[in-house]
C-alpha atoms as one frame of an Amber mdcrd trajectory, in Angstrom:
protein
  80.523 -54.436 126.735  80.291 -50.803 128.371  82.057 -49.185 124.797  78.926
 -50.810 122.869  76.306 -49.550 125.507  78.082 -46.190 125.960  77.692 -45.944
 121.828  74.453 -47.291 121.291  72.972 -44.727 124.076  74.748 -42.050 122.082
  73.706 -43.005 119.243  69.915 -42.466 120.625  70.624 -38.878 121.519  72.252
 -37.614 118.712  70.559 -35.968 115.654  73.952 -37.129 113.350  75.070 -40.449
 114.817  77.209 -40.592 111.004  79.273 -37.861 113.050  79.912 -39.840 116.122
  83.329 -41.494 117.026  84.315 -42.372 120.408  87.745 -42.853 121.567  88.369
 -45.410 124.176  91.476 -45.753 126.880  91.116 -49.308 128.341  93.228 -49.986
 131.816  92.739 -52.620 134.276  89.912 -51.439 135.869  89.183 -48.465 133.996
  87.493 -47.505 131.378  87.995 -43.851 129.483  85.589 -42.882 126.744  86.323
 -39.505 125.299  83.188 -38.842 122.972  83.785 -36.761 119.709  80.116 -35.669
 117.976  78.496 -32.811 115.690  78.797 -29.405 116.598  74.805 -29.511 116.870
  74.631 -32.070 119.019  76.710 -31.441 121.588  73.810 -29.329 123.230  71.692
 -32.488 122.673  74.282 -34.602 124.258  75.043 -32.103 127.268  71.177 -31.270
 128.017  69.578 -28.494 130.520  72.364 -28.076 133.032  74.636 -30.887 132.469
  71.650 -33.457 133.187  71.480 -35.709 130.085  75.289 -36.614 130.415  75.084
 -36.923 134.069  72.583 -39.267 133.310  74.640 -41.222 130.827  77.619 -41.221
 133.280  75.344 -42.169 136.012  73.930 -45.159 133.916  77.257 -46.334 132.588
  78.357 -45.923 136.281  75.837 -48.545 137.372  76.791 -50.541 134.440  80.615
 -50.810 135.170  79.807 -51.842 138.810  78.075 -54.843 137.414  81.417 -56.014
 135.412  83.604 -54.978 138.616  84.957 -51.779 136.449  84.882 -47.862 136.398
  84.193 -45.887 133.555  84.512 -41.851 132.450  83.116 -40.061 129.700  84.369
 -36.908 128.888  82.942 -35.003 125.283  85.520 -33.845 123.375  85.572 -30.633
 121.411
């Protein structure tokens, strides 16, 4: 559940979604998404001081809590 939310909120950032793959690590209670996108959007992605994915982190956060879980997201160069 939080791998298809994390990519369908991508997904509505990005300019090249084509571009996007996301690489999961699955443990017992945690979940590890290490996000791989365009050059071009990784500005898009990162936003004015860190705040769009702080917001994605933050709402995937809230998510995982619902589902008794954590989650990371790290973007990948």
């Amino acid at each position: 559940m939080l791998y298809r939310l994390c990519e369908l909120l991508v997904h509505s950032l990005i300019e090249r979604p084509e571009a996007l793959k996301i690489d999961r690590i699955e443990t017992e209670r945690v979940d590890i998404f290490f996000l791989h996108v365009a050059e071009a959007d990784r500005g898009r992605l990162l936003g004015k001081g860190g705040r769009t994915i702080d917001a994605l982190r933050t709402f995937l956060e809230a998510a995982a809590v619902r589902v008794d879980r954590e989650v990371v997201v790290e973007i990948i160069e």
